[in-house]
C-alpha positions as CSV (number, residue, x, y, z in Angstrom):
1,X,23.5,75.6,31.2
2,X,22.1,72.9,33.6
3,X,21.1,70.0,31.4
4,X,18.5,69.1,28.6
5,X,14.9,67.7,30.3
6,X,15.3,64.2,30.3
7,X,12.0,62.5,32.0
8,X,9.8,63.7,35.1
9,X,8.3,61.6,37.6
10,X,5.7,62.6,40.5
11,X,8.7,62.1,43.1
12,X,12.3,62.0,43.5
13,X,14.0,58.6,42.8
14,X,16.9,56.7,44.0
15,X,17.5,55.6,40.7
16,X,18.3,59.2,39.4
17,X,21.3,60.4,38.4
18,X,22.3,63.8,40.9
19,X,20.9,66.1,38.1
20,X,17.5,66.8,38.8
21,X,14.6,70.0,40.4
22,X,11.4,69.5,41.7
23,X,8.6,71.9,41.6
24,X,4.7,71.5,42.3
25,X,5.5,67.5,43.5
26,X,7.3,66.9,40.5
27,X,10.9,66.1,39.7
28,X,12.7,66.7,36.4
29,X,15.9,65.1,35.7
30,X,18.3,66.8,33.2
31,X,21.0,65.4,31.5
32,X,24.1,66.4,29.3
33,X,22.6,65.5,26.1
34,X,19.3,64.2,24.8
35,X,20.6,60.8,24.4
36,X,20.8,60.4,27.9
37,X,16.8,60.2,28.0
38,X,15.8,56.6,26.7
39,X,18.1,54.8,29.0
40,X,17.3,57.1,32.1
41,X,13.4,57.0,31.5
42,X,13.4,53.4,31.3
43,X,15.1,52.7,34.5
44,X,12.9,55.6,36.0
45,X,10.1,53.5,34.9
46,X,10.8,50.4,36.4
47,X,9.2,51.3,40.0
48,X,7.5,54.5,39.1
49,X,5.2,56.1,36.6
50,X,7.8,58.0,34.1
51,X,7.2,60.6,31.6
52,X,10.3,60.6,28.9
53,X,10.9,64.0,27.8
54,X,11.5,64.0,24.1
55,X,14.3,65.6,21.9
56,X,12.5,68.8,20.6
57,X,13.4,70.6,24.3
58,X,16.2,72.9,24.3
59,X,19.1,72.7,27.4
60,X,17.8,75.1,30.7
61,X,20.3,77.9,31.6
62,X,19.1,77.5,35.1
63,X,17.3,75.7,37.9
64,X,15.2,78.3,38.5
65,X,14.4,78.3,34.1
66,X,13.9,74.4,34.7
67,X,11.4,74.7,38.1
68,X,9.5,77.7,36.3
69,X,8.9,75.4,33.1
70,X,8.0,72.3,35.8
71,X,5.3,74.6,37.5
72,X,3.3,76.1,34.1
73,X,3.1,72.2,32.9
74,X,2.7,70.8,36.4
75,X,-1.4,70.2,36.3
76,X,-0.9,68.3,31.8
77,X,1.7,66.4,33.5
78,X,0.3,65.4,36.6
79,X,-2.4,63.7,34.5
80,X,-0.4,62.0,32.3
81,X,1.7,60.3,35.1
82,X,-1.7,59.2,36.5
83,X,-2.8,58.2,32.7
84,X,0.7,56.1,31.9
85,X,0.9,54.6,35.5
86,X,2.5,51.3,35.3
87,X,2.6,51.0,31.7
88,X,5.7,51.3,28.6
89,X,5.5,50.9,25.1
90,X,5.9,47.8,23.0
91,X,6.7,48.2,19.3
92,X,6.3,46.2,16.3
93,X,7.9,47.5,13.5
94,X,6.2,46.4,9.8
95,X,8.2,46.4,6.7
96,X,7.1,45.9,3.2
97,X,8.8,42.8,1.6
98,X,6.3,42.5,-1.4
99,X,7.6,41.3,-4.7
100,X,5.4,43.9,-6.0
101,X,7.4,46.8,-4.5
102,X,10.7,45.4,-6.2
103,X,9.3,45.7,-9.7
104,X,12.0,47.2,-12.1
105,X,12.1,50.4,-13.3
106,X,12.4,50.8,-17.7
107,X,15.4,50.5,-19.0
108,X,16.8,54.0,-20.1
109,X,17.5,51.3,-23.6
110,X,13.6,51.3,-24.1
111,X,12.2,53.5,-26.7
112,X,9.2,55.6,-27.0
113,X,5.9,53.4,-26.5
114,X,7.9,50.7,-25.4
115,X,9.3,53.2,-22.6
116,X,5.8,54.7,-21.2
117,X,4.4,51.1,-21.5
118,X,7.1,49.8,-18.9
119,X,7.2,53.0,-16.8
120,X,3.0,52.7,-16.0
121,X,3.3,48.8,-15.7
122,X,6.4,50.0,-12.3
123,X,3.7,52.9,-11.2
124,X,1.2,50.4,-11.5
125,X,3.2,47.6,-9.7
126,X,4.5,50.3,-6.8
127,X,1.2,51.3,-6.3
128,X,-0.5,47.8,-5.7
129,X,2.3,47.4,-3.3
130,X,1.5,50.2,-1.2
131,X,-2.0,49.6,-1.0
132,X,-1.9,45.6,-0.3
133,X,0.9,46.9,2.3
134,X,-1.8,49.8,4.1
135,X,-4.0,46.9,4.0
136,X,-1.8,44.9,5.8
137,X,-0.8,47.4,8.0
138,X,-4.4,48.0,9.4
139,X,-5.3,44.1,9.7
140,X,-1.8,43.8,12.2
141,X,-3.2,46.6,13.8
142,X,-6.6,44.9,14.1
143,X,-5.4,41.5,15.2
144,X,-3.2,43.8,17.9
145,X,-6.4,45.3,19.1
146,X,-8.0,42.0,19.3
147,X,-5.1,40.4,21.6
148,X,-4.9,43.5,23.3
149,X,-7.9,45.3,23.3
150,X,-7.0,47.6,26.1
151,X,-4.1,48.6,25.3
152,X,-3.8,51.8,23.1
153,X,-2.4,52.0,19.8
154,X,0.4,54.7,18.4
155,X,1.0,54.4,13.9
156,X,4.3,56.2,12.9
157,X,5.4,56.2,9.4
158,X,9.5,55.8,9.2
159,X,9.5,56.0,5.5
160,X,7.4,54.4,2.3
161,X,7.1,50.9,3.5
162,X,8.1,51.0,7.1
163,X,5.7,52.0,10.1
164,X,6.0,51.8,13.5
165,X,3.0,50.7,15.8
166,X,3.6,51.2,19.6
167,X,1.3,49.6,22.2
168,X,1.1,51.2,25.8
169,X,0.4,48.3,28.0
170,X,2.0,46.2,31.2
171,X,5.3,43.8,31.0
172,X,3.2,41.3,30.7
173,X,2.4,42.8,27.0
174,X,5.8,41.5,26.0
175,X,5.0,37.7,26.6
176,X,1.6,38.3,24.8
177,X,3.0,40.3,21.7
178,X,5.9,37.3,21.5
179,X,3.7,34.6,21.1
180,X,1.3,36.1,18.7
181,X,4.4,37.3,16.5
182,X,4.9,34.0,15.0
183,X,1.0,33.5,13.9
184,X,1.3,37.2,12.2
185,X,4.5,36.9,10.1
186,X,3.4,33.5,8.8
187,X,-0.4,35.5,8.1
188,X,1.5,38.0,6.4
189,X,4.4,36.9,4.7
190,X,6.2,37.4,1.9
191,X,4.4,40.8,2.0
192,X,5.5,42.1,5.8
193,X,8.2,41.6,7.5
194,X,7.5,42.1,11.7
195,X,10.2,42.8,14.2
196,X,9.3,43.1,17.7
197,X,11.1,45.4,20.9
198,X,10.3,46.7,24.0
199,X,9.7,47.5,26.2
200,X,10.8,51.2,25.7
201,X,10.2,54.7,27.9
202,X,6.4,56.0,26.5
203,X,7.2,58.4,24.2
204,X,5.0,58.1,21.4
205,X,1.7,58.6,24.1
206,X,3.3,61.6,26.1
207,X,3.0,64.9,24.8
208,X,4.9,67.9,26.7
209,X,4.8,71.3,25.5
210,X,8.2,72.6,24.5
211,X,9.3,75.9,24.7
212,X,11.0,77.9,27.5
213,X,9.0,79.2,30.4
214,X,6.8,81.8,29.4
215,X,8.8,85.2,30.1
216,X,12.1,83.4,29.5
217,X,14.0,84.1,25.9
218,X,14.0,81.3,23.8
């Protein structure tokens, strides 16, 4: 084994750890482990357009394996460099603090009527909670699109109550996204809670098929 796919960029950098094959003009840097990627595609990134190869890619056996799977890709990737340029991703991470979402669940004490009467009054409560949270979700999203209208948008759902939107944009996101934080949590509180980071490698707006190259054994 020669390494797990870490990131590709159009040309070699100086930046790069030894580890690394090029084919069709461009250069894919393998790594020990996955967890290797983040912090490699982010210094990549800093002088170069960078593609971060996610963790669903299994380790090459060989560098002739890793060139082969550069070449069938080469043309996808070639745009995406060209698409991501410059850019990273910025994420503000959204977390429902509602009141509504804490609302306790019947007491195993409770009794027949008494019982189904307190368990729909907690559906009832959780539900309202989700739906003024979606709510709340979209409206961040909107005031994101209106202080960054051309910068695009990636939703990921962590778990009931927590999402994830990413923006692709510049550095100079960051300074924008900071100072509109402040306006947003006080818009939104006590029902969201907003944490901001960034910037990060792109990897919610790169896609890269995975798989071995085609004649190779998975």
């Amino acid at each position: 084994m020669i390494g797990y796919p870490l990131a590709i960029t159009a040309a070699a950098s100086p930046a790069a750890p030894r580890r690394a094959v090029a084919a069709a003009g461009l250069t894919l840097y393998l790594g020990a482990t996955p967890a290797l990627g983040p912090s490699l595609a982010l210094r990549l990134g800093r002088d170069r357009a960078c593609l971060p190869v996610g963790r669903g890619h299994g380790p090459f056996e060989s560098a002739a394996a890793a060139r082969r799977w550069l070449s069938e890709r080469a043309e996808a990737l070639r745009a995406q460099l060209e698409w991501i340029g410059a850019r990273a991703e910025f994420v503000l991470s959204l977390e429902c603090r509602d009141p509504l979402a804490r609302a306790r669940a019947p007491r195993d004490e409770l009794s027949g009527a008494a019982y189904l009467r307190a368990a729909a009054a907690s559906r009832a409560a959780e539900s309202a909670a989700a739906r003024r949270f979606d709510e709340c979700v979209e409206a961040v999203r909107a005031a994101l699109r209106a202080e960054a209208p051309a910068a695009p948008q990636s939703l990921a759902r962590l778990r009931p109550g927590a999402v994830d939107v990413s923006l692709l944009g510049p550095p100079a996101l960051k300074q924008r996204l900071a100072a509109a934080a402040p306006a947003l949590a006080a818009r939104f509180q006590p029902v969201l809670r907003l944490t901001g980071s960034g910037p990060w490698p792109p990897y919610s707006f790169v896609e890269i098929a995975a798989g071995p190259p085609r004649g190779e054994a998975a």
